[in-house]
BAMAR-517846 format. One line per field, with one value per atom (N, C-alpha, C): residue number from 1; residue in one letter; atom name; x negated, y negated, z negated. Coordinates in pm, 1 decimal. Atoms other than C-alpha are relative to their C-alpha. Example, Ala and Ser with C-alpha at 12.3 -4.5 7.8 and 13.67 -1.06 7.14 Angstrom:
BEGIN
pos	[1/1/1/2/2/2]
code	[a/a/a/s/s/s]
site	[N/CA/C/N/CA/C]
u	[-89.0/-1230.0/-90.0/82.0/-1367.0/77.0]
v	[119.0/450.0/-120.0/119.0/106.0/-109.0]
w	[0.0/-780.0/0.0/6.0/-714.0/-73.0]
end
This chain:
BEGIN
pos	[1/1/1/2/2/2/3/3/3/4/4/4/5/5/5/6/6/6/7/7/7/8/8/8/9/9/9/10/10/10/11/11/11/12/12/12/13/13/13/14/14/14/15/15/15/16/16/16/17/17/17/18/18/18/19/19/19/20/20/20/21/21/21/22/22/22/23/23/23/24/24/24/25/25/25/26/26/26/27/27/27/28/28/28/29/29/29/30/30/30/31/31/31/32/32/32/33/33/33/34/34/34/35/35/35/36/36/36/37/37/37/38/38/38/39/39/39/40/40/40/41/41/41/42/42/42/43/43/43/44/44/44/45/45/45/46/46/46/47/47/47/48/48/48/49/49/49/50/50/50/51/51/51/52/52/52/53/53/53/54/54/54/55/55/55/56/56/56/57/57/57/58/58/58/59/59/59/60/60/60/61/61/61/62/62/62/63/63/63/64/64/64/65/65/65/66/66/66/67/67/67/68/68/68/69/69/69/70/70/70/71/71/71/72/72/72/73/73/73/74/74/74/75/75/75/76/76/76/77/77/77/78/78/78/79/79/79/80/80/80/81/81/81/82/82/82/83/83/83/84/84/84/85/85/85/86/86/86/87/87/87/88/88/88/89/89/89/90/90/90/91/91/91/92/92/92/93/93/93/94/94/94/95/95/95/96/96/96/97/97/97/98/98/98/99/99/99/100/100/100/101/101/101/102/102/102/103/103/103/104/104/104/105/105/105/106/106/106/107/107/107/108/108/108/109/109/109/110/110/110/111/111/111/112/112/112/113/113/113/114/114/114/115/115/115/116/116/116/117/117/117/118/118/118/119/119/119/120/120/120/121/121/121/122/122/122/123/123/123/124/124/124/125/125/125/126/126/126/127/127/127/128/128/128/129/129/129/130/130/130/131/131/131/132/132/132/133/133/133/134/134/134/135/135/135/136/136/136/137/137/137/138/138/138/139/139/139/140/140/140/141/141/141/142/142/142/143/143/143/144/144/144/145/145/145/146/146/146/147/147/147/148/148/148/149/149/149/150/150/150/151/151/151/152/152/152/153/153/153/154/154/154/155/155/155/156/156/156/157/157/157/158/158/158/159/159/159/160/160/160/161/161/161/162/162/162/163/163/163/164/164/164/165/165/165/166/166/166/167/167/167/168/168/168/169/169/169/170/170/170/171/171/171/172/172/172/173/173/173/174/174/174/175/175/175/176/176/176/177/177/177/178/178/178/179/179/179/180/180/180/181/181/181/182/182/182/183/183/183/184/184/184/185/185/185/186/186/186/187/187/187/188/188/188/189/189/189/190/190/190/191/191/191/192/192/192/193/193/193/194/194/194/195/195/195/196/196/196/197/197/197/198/198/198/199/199/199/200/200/200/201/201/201/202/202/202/203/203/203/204/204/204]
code	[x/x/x/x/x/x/x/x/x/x/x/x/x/x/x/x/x/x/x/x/x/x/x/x/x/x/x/x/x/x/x/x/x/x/x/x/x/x/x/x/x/x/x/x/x/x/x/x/x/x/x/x/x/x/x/x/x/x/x/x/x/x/x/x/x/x/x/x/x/x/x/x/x/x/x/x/x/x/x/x/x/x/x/x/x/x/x/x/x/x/x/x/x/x/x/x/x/x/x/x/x/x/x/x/x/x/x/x/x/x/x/x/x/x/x/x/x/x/x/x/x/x/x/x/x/x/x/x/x/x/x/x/x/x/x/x/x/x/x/x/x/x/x/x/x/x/x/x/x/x/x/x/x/x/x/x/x/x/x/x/x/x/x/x/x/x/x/x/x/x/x/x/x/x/x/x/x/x/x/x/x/x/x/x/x/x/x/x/x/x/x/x/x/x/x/x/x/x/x/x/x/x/x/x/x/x/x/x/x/x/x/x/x/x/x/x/x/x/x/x/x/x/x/x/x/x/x/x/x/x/x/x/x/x/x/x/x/x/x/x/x/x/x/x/x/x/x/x/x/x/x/x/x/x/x/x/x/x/x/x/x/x/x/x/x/x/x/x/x/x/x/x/x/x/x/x/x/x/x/x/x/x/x/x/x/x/x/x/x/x/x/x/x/x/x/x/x/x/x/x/x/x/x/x/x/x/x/x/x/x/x/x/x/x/x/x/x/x/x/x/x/x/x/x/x/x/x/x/x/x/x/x/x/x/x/x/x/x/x/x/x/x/x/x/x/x/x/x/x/x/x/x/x/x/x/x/x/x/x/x/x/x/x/x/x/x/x/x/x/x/x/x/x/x/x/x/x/x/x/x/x/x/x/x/x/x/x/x/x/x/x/x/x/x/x/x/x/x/x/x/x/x/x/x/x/x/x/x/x/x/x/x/x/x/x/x/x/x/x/x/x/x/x/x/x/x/x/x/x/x/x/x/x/x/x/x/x/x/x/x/x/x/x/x/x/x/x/x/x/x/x/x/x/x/x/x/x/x/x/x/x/x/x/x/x/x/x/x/x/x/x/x/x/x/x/x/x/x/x/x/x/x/x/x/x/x/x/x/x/x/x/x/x/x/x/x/x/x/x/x/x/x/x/x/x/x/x/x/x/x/x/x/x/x/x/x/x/x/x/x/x/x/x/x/x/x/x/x/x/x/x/x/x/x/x/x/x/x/x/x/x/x/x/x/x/x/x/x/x/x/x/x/x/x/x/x/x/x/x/x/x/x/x/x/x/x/x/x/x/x/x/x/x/x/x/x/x/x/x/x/x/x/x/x/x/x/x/x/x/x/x/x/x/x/x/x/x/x/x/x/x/x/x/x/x/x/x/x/x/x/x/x]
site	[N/CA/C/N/CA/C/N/CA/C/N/CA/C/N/CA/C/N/CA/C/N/CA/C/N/CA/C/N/CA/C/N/CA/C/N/CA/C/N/CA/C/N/CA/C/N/CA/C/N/CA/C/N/CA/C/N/CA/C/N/CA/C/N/CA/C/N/CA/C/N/CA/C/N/CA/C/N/CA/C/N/CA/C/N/CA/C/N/CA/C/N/CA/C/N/CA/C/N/CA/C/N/CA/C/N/CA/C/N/CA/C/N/CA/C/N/CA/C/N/CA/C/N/CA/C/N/CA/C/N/CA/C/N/CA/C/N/CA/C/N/CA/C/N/CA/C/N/CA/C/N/CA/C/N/CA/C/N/CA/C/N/CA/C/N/CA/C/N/CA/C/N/CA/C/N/CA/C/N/CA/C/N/CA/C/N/CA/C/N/CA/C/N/CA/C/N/CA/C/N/CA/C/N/CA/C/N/CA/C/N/CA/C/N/CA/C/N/CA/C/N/CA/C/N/CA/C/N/CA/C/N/CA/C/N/CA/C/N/CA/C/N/CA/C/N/CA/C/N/CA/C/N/CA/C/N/CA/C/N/CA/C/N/CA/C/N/CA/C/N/CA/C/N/CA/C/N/CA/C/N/CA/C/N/CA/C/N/CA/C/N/CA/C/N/CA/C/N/CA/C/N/CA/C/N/CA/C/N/CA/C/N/CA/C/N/CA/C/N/CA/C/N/CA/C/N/CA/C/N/CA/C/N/CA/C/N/CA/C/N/CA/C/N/CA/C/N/CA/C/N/CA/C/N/CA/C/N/CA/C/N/CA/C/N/CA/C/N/CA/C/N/CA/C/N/CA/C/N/CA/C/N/CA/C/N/CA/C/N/CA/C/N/CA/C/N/CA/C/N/CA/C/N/CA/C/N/CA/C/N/CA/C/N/CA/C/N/CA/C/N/CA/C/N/CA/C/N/CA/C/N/CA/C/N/CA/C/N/CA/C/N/CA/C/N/CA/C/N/CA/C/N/CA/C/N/CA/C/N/CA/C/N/CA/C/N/CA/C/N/CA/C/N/CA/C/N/CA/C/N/CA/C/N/CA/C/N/CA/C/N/CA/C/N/CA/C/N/CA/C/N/CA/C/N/CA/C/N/CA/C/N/CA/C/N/CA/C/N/CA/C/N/CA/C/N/CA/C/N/CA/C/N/CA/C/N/CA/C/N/CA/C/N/CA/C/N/CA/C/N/CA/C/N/CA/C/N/CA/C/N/CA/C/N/CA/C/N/CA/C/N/CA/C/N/CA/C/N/CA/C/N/CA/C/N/CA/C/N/CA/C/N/CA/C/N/CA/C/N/CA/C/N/CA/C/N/CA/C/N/CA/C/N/CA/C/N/CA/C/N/CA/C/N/CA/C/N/CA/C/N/CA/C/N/CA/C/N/CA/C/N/CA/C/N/CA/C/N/CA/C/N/CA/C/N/CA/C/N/CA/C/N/CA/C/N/CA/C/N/CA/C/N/CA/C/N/CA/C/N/CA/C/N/CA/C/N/CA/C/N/CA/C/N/CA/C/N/CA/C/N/CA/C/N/CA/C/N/CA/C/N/CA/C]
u	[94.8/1304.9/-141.2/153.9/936.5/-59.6/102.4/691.5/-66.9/114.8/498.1/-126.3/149.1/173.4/-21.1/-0.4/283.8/20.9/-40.8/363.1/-152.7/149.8/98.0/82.7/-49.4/108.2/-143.0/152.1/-207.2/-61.1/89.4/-462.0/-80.8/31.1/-540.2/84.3/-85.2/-353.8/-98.0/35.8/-449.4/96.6/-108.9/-262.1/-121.1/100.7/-424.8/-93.7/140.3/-666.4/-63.9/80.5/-729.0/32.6/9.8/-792.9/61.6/-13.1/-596.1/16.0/76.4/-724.8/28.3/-39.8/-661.9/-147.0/114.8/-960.9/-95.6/62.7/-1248.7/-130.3/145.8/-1614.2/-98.4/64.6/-1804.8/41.8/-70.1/-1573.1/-65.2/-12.0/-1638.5/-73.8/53.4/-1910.1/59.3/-59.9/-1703.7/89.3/-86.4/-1425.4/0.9/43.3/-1609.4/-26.3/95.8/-1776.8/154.8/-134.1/-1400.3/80.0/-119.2/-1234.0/-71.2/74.3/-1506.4/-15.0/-74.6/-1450.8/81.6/-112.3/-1139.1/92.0/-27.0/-1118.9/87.4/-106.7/-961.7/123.0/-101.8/-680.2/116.0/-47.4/-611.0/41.0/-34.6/-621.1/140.6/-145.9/-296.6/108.1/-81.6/-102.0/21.2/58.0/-271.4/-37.6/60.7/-373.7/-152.7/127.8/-646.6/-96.9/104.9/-798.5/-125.4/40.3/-870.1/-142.9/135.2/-1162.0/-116.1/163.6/-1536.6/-15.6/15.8/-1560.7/-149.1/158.7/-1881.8/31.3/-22.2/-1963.4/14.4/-6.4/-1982.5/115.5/-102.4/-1643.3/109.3/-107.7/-1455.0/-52.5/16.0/-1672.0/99.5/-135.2/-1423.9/128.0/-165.2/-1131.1/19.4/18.1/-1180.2/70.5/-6.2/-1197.8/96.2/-145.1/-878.3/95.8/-78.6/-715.2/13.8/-28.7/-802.0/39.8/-46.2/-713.9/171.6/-108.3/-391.5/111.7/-54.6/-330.8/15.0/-34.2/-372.6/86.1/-168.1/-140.5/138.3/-116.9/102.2/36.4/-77.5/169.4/-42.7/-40.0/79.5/-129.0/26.1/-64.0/-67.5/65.8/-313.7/-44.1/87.5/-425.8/-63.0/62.5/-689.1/-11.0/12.6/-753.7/-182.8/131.6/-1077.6/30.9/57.3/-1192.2/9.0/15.4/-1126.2/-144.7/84.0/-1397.5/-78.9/102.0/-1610.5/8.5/-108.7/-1498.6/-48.0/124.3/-1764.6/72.2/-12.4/-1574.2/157.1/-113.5/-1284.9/64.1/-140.3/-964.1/-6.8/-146.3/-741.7/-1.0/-65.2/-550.5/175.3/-137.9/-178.2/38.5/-48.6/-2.2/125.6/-107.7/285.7/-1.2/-19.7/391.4/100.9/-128.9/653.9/79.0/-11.2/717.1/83.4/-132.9/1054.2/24.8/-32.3/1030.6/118.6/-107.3/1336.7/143.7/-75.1/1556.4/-102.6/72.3/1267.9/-4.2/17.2/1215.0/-143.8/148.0/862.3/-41.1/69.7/693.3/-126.8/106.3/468.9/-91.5/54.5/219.0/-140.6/69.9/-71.5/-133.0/63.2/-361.5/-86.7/104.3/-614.8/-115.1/138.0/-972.7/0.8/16.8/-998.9/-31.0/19.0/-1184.5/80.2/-73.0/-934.7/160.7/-129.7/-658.1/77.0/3.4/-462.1/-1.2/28.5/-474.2/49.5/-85.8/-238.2/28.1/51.0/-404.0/115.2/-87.5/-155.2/134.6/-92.1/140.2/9.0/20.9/11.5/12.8/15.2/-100.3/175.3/-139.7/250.0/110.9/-52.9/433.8/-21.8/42.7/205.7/16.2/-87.9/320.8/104.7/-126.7/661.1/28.3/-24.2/684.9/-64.7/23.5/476.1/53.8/-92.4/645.5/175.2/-103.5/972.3/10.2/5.6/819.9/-117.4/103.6/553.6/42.4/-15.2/673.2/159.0/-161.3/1077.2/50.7/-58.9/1147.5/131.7/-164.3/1491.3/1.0/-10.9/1414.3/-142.0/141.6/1107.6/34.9/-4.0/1074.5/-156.7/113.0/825.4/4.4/-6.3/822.0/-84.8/103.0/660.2/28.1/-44.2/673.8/36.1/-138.3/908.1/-82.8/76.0/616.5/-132.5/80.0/388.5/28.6/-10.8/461.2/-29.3/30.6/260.8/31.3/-47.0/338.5/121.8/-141.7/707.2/-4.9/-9.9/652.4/-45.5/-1.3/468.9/109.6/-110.9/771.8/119.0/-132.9/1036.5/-100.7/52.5/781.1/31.8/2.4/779.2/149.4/-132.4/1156.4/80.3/-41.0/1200.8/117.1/-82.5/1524.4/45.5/37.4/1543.4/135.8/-68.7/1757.1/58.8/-29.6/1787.4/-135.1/155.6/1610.4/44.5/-33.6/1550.9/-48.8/56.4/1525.0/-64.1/67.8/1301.1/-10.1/40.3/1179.2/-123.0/105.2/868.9/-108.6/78.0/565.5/-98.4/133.0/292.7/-122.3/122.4/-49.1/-28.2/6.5/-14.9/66.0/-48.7/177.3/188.3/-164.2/568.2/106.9/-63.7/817.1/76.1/31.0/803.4/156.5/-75.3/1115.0/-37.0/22.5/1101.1/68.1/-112.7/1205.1/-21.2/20.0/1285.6/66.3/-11.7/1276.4/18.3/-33.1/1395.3/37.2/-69.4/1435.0/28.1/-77.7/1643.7/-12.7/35.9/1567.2/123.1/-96.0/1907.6/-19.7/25.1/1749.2/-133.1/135.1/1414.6/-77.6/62.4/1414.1/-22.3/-8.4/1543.7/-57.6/119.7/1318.6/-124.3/145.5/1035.3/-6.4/67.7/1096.1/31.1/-30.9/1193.3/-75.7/75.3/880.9/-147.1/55.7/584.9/-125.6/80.4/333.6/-99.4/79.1/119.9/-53.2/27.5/-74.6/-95.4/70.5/-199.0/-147.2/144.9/-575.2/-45.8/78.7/-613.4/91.2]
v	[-51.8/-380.9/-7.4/-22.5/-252.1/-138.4/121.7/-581.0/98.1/-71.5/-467.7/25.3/2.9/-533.9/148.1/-78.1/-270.2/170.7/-78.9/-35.4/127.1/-128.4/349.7/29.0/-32.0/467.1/47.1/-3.5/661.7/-52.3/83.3/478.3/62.1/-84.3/716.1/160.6/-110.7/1024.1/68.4/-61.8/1267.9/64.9/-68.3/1372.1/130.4/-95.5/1660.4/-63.9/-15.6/1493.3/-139.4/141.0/1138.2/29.4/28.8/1000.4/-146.2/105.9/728.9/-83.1/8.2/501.9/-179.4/145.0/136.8/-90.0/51.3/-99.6/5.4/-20.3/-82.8/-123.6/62.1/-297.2/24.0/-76.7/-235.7/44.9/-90.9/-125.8/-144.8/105.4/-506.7/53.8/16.4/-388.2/109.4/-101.6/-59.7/-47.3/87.8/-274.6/-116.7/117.7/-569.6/103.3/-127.7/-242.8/-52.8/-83.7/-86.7/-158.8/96.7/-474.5/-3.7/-8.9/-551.6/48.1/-71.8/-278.5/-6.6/51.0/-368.0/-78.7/155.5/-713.7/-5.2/59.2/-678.2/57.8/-24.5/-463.1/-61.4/18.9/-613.5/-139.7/220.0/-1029.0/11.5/19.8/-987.7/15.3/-31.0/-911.2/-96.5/21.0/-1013.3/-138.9/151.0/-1390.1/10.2/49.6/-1312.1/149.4/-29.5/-1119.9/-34.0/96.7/-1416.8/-80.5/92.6/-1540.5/126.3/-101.2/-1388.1/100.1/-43.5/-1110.8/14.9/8.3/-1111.9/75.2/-73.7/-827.0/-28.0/40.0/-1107.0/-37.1/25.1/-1245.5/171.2/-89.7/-880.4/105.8/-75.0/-809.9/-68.6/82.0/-1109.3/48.3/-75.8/-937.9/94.2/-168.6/-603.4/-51.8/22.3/-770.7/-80.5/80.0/-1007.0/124.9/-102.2/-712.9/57.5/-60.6/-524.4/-63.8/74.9/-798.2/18.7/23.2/-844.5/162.2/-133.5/-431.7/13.4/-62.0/-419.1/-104.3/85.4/-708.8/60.3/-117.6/-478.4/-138.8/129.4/-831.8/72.8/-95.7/-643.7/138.0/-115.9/-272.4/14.3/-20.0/-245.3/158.9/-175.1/138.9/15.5/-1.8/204.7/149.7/-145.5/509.7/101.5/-21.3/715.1/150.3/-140.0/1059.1/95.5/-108.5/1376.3/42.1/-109.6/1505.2/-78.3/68.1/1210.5/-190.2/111.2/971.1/-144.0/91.2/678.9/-75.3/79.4/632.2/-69.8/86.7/362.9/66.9/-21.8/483.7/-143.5/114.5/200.2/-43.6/85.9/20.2/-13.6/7.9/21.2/-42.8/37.4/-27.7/-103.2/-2.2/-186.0/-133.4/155.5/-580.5/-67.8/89.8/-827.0/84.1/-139.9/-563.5/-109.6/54.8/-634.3/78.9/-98.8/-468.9/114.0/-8.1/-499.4/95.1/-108.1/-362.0/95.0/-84.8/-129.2/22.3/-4.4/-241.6/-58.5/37.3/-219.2/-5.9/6.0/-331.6/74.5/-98.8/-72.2/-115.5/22.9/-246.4/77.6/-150.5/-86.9/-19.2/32.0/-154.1/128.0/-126.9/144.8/-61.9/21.2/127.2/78.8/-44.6/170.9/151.0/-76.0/437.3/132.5/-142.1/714.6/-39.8/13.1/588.5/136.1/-81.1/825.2/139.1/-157.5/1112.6/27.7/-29.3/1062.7/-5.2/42.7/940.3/-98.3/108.3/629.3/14.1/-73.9/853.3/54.8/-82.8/1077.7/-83.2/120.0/774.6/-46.4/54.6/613.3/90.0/-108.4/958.7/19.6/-13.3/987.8/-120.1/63.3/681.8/-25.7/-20.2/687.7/63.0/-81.7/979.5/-59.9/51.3/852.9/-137.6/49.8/553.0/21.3/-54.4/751.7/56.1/-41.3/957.0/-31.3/51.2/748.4/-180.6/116.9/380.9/-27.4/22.6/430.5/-76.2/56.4/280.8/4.9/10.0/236.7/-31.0/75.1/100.0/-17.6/60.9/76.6/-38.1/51.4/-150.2/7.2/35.1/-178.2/-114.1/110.6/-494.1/-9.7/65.4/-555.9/-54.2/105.4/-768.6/120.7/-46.1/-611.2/79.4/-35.6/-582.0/122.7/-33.7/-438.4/180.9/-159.0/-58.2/78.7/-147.3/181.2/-41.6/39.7/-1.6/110.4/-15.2/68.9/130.3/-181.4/447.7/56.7/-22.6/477.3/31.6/-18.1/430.5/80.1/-86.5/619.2/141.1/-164.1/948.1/8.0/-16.0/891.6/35.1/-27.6/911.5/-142.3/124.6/510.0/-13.5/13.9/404.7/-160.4/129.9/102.4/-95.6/47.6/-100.2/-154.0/120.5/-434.0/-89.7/69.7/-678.1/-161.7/134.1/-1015.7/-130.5/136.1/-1291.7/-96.2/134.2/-1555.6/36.3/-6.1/-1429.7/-82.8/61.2/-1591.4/-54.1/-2.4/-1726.0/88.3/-105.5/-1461.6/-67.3/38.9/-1504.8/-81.8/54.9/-1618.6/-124.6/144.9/-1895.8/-5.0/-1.8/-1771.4/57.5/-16.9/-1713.9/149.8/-122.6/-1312.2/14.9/-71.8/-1090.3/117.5/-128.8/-852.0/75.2/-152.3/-519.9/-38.2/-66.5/-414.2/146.4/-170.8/-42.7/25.4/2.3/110.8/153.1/-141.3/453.0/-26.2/5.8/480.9/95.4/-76.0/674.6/131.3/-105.8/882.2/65.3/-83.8/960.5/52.1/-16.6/1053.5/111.1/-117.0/1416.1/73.5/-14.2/1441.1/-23.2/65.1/1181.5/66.1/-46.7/1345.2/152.3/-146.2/1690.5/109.6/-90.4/1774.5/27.2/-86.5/1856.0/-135.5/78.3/1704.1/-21.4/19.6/1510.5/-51.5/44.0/1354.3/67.3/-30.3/1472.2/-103.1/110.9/1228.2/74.2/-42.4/1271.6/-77.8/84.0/983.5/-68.4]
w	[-97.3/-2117.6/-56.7/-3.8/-2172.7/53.6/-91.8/-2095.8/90.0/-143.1/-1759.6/-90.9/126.7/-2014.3/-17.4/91.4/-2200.4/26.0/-30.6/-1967.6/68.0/-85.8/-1886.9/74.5/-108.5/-1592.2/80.9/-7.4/-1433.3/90.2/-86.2/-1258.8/144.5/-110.7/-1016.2/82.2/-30.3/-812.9/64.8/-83.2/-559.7/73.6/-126.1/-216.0/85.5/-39.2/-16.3/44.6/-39.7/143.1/-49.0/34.6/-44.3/-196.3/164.1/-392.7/10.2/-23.7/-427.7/-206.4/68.6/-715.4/10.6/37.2/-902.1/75.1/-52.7/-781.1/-136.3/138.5/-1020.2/37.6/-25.7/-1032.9/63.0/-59.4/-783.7/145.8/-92.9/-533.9/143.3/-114.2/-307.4/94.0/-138.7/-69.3/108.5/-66.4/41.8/64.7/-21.0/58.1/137.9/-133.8/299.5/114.2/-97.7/495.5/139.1/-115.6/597.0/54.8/-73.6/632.6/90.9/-72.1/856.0/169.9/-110.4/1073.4/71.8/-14.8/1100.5/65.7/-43.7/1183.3/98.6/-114.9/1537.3/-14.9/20.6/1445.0/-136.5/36.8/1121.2/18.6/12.1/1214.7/93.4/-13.8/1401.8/-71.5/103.5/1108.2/-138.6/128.8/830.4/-80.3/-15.5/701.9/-48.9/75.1/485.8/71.7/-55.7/708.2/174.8/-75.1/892.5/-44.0/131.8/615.9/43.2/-70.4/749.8/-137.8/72.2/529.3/-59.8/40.6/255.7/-113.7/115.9/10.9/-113.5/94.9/-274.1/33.4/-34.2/-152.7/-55.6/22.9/-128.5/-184.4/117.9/-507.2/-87.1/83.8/-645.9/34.6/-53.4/-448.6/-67.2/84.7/-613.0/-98.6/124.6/-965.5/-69.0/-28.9/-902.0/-49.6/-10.1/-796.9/-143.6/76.8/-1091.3/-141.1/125.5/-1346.5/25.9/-35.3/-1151.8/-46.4/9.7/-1151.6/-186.2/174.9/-1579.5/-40.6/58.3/-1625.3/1.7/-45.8/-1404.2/74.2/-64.2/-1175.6/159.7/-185.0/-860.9/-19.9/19.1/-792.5/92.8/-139.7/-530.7/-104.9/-42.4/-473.8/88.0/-110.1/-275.5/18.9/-32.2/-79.8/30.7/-43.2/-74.4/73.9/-37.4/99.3/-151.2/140.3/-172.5/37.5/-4.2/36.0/7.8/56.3/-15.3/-22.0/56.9/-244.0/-48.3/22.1/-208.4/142.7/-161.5/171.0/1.8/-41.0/212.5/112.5/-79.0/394.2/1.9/-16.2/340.4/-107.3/91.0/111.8/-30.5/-17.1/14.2/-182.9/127.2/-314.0/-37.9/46.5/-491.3/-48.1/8.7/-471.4/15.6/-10.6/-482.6/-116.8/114.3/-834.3/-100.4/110.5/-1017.5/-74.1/133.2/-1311.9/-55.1/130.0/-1488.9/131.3/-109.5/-1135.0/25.0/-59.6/-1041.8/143.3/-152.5/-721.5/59.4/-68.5/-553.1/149.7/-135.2/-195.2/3.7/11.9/-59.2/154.4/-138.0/175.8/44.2/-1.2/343.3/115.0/-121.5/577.8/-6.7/-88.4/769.7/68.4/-55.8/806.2/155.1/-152.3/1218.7/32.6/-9.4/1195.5/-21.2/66.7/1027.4/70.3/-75.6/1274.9/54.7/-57.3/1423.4/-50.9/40.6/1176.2/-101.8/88.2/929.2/-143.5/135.2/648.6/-65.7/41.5/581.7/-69.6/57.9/594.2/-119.9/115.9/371.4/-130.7/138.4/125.4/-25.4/22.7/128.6/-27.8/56.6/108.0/-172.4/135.1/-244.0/-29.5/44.5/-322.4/-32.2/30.6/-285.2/-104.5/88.5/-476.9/-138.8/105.2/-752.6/-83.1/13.1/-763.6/-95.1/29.5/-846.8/-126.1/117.2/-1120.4/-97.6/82.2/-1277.2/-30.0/11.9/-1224.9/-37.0/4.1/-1283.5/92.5/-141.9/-905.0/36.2/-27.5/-818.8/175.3/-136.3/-494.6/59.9/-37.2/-264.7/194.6/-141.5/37.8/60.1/-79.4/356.0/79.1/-107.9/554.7/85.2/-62.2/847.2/127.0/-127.1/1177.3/82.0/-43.7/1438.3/135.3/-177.0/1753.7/-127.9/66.3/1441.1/2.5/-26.1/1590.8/-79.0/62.0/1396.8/-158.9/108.5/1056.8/-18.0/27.2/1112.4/8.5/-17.1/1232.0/-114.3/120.9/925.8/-77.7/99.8/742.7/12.6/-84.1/968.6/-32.9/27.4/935.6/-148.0/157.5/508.1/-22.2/25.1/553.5/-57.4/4.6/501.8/52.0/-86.3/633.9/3.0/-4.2/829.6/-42.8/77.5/629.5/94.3/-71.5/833.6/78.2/-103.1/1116.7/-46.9/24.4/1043.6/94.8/-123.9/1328.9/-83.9/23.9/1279.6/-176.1/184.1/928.8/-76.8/97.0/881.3/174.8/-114.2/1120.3/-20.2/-2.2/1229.8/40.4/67.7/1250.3/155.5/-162.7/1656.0/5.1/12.8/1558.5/36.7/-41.7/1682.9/-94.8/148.3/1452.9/5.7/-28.9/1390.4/-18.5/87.1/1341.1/-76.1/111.1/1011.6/16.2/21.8/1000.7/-201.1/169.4/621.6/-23.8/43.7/532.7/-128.1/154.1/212.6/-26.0/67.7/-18.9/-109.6/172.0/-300.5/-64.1/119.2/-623.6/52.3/-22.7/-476.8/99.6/-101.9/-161.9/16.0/-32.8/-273.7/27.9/6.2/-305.5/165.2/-204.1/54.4/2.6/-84.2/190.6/9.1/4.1/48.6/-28.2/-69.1/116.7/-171.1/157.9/-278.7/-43.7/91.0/-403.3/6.0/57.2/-591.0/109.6/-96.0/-330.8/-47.3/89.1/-588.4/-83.1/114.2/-826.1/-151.0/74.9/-1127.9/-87.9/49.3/-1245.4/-87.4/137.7/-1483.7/-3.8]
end
């Protein structure tokens, strides 16, 4: 097997209406802006978006991230505006990454503001797919808590299929012990899932 190290793969795509894009230097105060925003929809989910967000704080997050992304030990993608590409969507990308089976976790959070309009889908659709023909994926999962609604619809619109529920999987951020859904597409069901045709396009 290829070392992860060693492995190209491009650092940026494009779906119709986002740029979605490795983290780079620079990126923290856009980053603190959209968590920020955020805050009340994402602290029920989330742990670390329990810590007061500070633009020097999310400039070390960025630069984590992007050490973490050229090792190839986890894949954050962030999402910007095509039509103006200075503005934070979201966040999603590719973790819990087993190489050697080709099996990747897609997770995924939405700046408040762009709720509601389809942006997330879209992002995780161009993932998937890229995934498939840029990362050699065999397997991609979504996890998320069971009351965590629009997560999971996320994944049922991309063509996810819900694979299994898990009682008492872990504790959530309220303190009760959540059940997980886990969602999943396989490299055999991808052309279906995603409609057969290319949803990505790679730009660097």
């Amino acid at each position: 097997m290829t070392k992860p190290i060693l492995r190209d793969f491009p650092e940026s795509f494009e779906t119709e209406r986002l740029v979605v894009r490795a983290p780079l230097p620079g990126d923290g105060a856009e980053m603190c802006a959209a968590v920020t925003e955020s805050l009340p929809e994402l602290r029920p989910w989330l742990a670390w978006a329990h810590e007061t967000p500070t633009p020097e704080g999310y400039e070390e997050n960025v630069r984590e991230a992007r050490a973490g992304f050229l090792l190839r030990k986890d894949l954050r993608y962030q999402l910007y505006l095509r039509s103006d590409p200075g503005t934070l969507v979201g966040s999603s990308g590719f973790h819990g990454i087993d190489w050697d089976a080709g099996r990747f976790e897609i997770g995924y959070w939405l700046r408040t503001r762009f709720a509601g309009q389809g942006y997330m889908t879209e992002a995780v659709r161009g993932l998937a797919h890229f995934a498939f023909t840029e990362l050699g994926a065999n397997r991609l999962e979504i996890w998320c808590d069971s009351r965590n609604e629009r997560s999971a619809e996320v994944a049922r619109r991309v063509g996810f299929v819900h694979e299994g529920t898990f009682v008492d999987h872990t504790r959530a951020m309220d303190g009760v012990m959540a059940t997980g859904l886990c969602f999943r597409m396989l490299r055999a069901d991808a052309d279906q899932a995603l409609g057969g045709r290319s949803t990505a396009t790679a730009v660097a």
